[in-house]
C-alpha positions in Angstrom: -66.4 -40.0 6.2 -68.3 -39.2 2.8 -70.9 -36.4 2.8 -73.2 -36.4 -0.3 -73.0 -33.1 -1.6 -75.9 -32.4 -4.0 -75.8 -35.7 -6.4 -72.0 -36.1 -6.1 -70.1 -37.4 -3.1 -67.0 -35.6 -1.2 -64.5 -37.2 0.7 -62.3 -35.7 2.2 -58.9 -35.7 1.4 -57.1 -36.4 4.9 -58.2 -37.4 8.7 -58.0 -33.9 10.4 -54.3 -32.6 11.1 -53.2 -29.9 13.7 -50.4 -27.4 12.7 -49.2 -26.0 16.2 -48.5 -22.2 16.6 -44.3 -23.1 16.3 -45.1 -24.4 12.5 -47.2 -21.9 11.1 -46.6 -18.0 10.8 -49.8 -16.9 12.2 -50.1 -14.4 14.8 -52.4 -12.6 16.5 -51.0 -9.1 16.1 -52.0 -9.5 12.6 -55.8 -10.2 12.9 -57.9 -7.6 13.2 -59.1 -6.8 16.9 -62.7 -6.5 16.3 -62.4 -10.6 14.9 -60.5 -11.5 18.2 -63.4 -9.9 20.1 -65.8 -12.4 18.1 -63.9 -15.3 18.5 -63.8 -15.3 22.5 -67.2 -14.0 23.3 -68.0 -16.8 21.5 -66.0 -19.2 22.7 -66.6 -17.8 26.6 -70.4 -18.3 25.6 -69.7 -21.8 25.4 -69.7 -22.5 21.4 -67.1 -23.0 19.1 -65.4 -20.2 16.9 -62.2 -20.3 14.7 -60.8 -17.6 12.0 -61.7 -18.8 8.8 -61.1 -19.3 5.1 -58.6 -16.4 2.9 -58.0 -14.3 6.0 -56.2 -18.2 7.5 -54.8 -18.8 3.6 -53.5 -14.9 3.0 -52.1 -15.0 7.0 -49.9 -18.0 6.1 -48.4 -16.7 3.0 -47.8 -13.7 4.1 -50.6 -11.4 3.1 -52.8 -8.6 4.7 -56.1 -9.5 4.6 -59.3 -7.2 4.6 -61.8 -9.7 5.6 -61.8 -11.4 8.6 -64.2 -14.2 8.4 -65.6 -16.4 11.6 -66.7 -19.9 11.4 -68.7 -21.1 14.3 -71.3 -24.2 15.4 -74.2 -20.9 17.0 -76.7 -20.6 14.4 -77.4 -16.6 13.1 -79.7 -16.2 16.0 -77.4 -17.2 18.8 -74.7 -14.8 17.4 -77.6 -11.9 17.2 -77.8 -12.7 21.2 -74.2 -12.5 21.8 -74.1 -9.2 19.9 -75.7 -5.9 19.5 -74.0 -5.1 17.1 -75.2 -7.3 15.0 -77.6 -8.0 11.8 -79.0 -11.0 10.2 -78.5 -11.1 6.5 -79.3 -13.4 3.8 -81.8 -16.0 2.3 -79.7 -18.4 -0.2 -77.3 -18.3 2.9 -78.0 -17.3 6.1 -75.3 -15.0 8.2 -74.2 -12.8 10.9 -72.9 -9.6 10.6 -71.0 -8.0 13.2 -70.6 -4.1 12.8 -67.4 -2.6 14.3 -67.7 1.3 12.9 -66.3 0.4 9.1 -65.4 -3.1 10.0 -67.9 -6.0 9.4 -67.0 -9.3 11.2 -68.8 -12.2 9.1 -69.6 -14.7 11.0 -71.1 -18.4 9.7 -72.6 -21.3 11.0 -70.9 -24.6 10.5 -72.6 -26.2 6.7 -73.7 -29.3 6.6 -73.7 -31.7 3.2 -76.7 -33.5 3.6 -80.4 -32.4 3.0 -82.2 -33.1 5.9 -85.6 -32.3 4.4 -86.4 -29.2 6.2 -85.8 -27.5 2.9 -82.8 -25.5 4.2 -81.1 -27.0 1.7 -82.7 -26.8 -2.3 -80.6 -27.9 -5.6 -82.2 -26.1 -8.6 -80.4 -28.0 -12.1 -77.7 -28.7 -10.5 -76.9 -25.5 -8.7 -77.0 -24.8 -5.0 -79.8 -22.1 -4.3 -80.2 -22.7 -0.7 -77.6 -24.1 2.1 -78.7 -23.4 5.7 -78.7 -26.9 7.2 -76.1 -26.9 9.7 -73.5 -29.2 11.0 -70.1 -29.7 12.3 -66.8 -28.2 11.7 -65.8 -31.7 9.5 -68.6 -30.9 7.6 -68.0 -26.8 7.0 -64.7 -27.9 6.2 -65.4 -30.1 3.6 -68.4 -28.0 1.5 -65.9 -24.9 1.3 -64.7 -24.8 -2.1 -60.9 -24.6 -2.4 -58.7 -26.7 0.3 -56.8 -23.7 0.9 -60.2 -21.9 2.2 -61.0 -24.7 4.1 -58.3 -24.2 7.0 -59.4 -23.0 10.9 -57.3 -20.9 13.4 -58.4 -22.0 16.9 -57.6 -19.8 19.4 -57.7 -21.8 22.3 -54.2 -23.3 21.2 -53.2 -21.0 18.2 -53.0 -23.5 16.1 -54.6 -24.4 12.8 -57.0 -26.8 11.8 -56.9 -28.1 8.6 -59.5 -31.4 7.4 -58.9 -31.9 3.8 -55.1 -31.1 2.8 -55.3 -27.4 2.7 -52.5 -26.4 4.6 -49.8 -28.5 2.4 -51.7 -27.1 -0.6 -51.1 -23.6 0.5 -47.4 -24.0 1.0 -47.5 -25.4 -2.4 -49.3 -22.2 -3.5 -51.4 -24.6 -4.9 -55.1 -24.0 -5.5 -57.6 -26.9 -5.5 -61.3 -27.8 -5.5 -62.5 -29.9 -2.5 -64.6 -32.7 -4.1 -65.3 -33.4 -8.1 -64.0 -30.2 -10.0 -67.0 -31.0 -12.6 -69.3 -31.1 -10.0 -68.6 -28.0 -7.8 -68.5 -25.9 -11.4 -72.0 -27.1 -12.4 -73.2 -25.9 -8.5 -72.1 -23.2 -9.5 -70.2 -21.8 -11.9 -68.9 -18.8 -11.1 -66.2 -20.9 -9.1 -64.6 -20.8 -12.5 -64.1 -17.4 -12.1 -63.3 -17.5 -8.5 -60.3 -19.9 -9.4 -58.8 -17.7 -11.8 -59.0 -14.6 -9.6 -57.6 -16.1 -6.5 -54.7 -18.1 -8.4 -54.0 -14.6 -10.1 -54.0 -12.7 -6.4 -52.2 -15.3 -4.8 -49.6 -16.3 -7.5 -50.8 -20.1 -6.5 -50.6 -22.5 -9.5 -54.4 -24.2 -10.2 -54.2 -27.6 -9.6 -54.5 -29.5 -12.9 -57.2 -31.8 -11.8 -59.1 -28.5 -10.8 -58.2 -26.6 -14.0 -59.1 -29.5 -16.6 -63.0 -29.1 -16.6 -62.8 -25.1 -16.8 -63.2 -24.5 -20.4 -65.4 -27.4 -21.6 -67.9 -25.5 -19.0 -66.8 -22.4 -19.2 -70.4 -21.8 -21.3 -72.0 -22.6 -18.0 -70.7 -18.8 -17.0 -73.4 -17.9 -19.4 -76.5 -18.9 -17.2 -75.1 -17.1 -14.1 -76.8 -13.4 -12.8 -75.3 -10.9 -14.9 -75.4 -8.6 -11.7 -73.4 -11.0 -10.0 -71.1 -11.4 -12.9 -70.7 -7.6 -12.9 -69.1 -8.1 -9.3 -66.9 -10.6 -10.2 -65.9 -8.8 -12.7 -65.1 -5.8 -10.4 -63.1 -8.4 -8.0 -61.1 -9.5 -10.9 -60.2 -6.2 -12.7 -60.5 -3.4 -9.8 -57.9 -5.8 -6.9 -54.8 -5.2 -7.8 -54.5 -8.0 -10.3 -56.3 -7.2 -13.4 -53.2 -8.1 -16.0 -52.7 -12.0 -14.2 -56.6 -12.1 -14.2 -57.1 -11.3 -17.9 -54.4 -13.5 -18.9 -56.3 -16.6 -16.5 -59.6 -15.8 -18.5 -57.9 -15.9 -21.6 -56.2 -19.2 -20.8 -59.2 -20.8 -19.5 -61.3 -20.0 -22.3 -63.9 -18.0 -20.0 -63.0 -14.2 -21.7 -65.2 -14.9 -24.6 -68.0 -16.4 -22.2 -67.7 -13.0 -20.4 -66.5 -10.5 -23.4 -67.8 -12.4 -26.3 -67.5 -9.2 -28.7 -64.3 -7.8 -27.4 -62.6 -11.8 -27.4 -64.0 -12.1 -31.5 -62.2 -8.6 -31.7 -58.9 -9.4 -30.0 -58.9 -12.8 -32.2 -59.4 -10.4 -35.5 -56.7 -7.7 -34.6 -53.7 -9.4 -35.9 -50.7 -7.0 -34.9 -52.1 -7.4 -31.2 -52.7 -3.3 -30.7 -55.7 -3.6 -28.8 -54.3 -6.4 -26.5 -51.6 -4.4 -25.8 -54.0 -1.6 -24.9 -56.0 -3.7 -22.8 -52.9 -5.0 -21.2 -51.3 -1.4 -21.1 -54.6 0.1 -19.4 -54.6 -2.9 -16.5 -51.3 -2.3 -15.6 -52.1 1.1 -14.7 -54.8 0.2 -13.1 -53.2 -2.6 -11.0 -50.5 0.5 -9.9 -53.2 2.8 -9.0 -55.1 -0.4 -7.1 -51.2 -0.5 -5.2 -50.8 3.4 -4.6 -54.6 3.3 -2.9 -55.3 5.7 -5.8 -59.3 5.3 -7.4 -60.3 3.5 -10.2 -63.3 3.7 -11.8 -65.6 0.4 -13.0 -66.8 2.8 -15.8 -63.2 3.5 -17.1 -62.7 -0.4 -17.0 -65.4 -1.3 -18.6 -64.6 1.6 -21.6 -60.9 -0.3 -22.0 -62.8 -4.0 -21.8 -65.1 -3.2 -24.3 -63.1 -0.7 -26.5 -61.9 -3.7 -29.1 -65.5 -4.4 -29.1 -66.3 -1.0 -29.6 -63.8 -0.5 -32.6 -65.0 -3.7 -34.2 -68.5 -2.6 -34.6 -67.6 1.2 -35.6 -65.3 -0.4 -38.6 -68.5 -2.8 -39.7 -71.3 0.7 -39.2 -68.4 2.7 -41.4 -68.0 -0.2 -44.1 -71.8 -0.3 -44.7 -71.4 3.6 -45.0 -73.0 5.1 -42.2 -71.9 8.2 -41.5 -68.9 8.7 -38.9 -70.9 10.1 -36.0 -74.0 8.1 -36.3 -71.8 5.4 -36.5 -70.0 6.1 -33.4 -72.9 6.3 -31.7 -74.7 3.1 -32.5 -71.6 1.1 -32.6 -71.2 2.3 -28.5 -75.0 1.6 -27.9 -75.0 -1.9 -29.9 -71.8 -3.0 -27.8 -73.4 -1.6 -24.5 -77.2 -3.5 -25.3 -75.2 -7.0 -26.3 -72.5 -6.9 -23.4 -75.6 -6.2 -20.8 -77.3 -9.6 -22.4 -74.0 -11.3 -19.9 -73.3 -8.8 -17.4 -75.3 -6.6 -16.0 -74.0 -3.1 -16.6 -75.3 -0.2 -14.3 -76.5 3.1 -16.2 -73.9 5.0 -14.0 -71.1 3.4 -15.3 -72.4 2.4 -19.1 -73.4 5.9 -19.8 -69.8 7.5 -19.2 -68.0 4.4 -20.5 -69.8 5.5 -23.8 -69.3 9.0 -23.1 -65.3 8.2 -22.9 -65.5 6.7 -26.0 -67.3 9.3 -27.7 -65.1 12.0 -27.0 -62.0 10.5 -28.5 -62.5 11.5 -32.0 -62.6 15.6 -30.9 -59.1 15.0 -29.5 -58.5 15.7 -33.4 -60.0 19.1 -33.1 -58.2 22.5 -32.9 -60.6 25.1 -32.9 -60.8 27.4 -30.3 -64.1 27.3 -28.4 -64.0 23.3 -29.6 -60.6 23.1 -27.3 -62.4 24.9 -24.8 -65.2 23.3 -24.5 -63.7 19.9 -24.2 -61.2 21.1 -21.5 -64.0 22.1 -19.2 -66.0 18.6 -20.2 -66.8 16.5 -16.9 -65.5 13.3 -18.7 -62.3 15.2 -20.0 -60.3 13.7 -17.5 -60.8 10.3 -17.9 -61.3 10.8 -22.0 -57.6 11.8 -22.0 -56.0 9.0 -19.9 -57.8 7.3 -22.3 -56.3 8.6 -25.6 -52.9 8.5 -23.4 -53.9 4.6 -23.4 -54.2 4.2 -27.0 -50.5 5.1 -27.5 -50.2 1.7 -26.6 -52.0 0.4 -29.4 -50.6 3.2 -32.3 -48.1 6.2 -32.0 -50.3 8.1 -34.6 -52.2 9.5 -31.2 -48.9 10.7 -30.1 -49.4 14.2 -31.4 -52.8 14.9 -29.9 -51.6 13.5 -26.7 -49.1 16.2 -26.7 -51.1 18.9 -27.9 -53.9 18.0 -25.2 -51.1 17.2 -22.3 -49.9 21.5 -22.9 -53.3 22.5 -23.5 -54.3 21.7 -19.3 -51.6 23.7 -18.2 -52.6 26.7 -20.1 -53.9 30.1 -19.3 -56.8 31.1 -22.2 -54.5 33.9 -23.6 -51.5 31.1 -24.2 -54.1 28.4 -25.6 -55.1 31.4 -27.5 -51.7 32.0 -28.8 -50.8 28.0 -28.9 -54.0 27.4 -31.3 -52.5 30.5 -33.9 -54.0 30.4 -37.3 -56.7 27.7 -35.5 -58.1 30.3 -33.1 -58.2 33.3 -35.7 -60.4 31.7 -38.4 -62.6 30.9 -35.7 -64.7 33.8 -36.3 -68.0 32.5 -34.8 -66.9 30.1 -32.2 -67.9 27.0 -34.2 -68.6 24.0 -31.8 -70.9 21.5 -32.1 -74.1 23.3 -30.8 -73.6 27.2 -32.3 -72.6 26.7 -35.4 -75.8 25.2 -37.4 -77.6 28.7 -35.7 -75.0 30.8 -37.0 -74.8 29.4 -40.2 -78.5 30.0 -40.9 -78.5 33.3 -39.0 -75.6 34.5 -41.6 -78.0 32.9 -44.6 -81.1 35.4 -43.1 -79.1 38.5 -43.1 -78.0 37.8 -47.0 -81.3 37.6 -47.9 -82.3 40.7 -46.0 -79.6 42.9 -47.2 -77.6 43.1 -44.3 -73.8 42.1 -44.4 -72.0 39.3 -42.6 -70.6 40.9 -39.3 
């Protein structure tokens, strides 16, 4: 059977093959209840309905999945009659979404390949903008992406149903493309990503045929949304494997698509400090992703774009703008280019800068200055950030002590830790006050009156 997909034509790879319940590890204590509801209303309403995609691929190597994902031949409208539960979502492609509390059950109608000239189906360039012509379970199977998305559990039998070699690829921990690699990156091109995200949460190996056409059109990554590149880009760095997923971009050649800045500045650092802080500040965050603690897209994007960020400050400072106005149009130019790729919400760009920004009063040791920075809202997150630079130079060491004792203090022993600091502080000099009391102390010369 060969299914024109788009322009290019996909066979699949086998006849179908049936992996009984004693050869495969799946079992239904492990799939969430709410999906096992799904499945046999359907089925008892006389359509077909299997488990589908990574909740199948995790379930056989031994992972937890989140998503449970339903594959079925009822189109959106005969799920919404099943279910009250439910909502109809999408244009591009069409679903049901069945609401359990917290839990959301996604279930899809079988793809077909074909057009059938409803206009259901519309190719733009190249790149698949609309897919809701439906078909049979062959034909889902074979315009899934990856053969190890592509496998069915069928719980009529327990068994799994796998049409295009999916099951021996995930034993292999092996990911592959169904079809043309070429072809299904030019449909669309975040698949590039996609590979190197699941291969990096998986452990799987990309299959070389699948791997060979990344970075020739890795540029292609270029002409994607940037808001749906920004949620890629939360998949890849904020799941639990950021390090393996920076290392894949790098590899493939798509980190400088993404990062274009912040790859010229990794290339350009030659003793590979900001790498290791890069590499240093996604470990942590891969640990705190594994300890259910939060993460925070802002405080990723402030370590992504940090090399980015110091490139442009050096070039500001070498043309001899002034430190501070340098700082700040060095964190604005590297905000404006990056958002020309990915699109960048306001809510996290503005305190990604603000981290930034704060780093160089970590060098400051007068008394209201301390203060006032201890109380800051972005404090926090400004320090685990300076902590982070350790990585990249001990000469930070001292500040990160100073700064570690400071947030245990009372006010008297900050007082008493600061010394000499806190004494000539006569007038509370911080950024705000001291201009004003500088020219209030130049009013009372010229009036007569002594400094108090």
């Amino acid at each position: 059977m060969t299914l024109l997909h788009g322009t290019a034509a996909i066979t699949p790879v086998t006849a179908l093959r049936t992996i009984p319940r004693d050869q495969h590890t799946i079992s239904r204590k492990d799939i969430s209840p709410n999906a096992l509801r799904v499945l046999y209303r359907l089925r008892d309403a006389g359509f077909q309905a299997y488990l589908v995609g990574g909740a199948v691929r995790d379930l056989l190597v031994g992972g937890h999945p989140k998503d449970f994902d339903v594959a079925t031949d009822a189109t959106p409208e005969q799920v919404r009659q099943q279910f009250r539960n439910c909502r109809l979502i999408g244009r591009r492609f069409r679903l049901a979404h069945v609401v359990f509390g917290r839990e959301i059950i996604e279930v899809a109608t079988f793809r077909a390949n074909v057009d059938d000239g409803s206009g259901d189906r519309e190719m733009d360039n190249g790149r698949l903008v609309r897919d809701n012509v439906y078909g049979t379970v062959e034909d889902d199977a074979v315009r899934r992406d990856f053969t190890a998305n592509a496998l069915y559990y069928a719980i009529d039998d327990f068994s799994v149903r796998d049409y295009v070699g999916g099951f021996e690829d995930t034993m292999a921990r092996r990911l592959k493309l169904i079809g043309d690699p070429e072809q299904r990156y030019r449909e669309d091109p975040v698949r590039m990503l996609r590979a190197v995200r699941l291969a990096a949460k998986l452990g799987f190996e990309i299959d070389a045929d699948t791997a060979a056409p990344i970075a020739p059109l890795a540029p292609l990554l270029a002409e994607a949304a940037p808001a749906r590149l920004f949620e890629e880009i939360l998949k890849l760095f904020l799941s639990g494997h950021g390090v393996a997923s920076f290392e894949g971009l790098e590899r493939f050649g798509l980190l400088k698509v993404l990062f274009p800045e912040t790859a010229a500045a990794l290339a350009s650092n030659r003793s590979g400090a900001l790498r290791r802080m890069v590499l240093a500040g996604l470990t942590g965050t891969d640990q705190r992703v594994a300890n259910e603690e939060p993460v925070s897209p802002a405080f990723l994007f402030a370590l992504l774009l940090w090399p980015a960020y110091c490139r442009a400050l050096m070039g500001l400072q070498a043309q001899g703008v002034q430190a501070e106005e340098a700082q700040r149009r060095a964190a604005d130019r590297v905000t404006l280019h990056q958002l020309n790729t990915v699109a960048l919400p306001r809510r996290f760009s503005l305190p990604m800068q603000e981290i930034w920004l704060l780093q160089t009063r970590f060098g400051n040791r007068q008394r209201k200055r301390v203060t006032r920075l201890l109380t800051h809202p972005r404090f926090r997150a400004a320090f685990d950030f300076l902590v982070l630079r350790l990585a990249a130079s001990p000469e930070h060491a001292e500040d990160v002590a100073f700064w570690r004792e400071a947030q245990t203090q009372s006010g008297e022993e900050l007082a008493a830790t600061l010394g000499v600091a806190a004494s000539t502080d006569a007038f509370g000099d911080d950024d705000d006050a001291a201009p004003s009391k500088r020219r209030r102390r130049r009013r009372r010369r010229t009036g007569g009156a002594s400094p108090e």
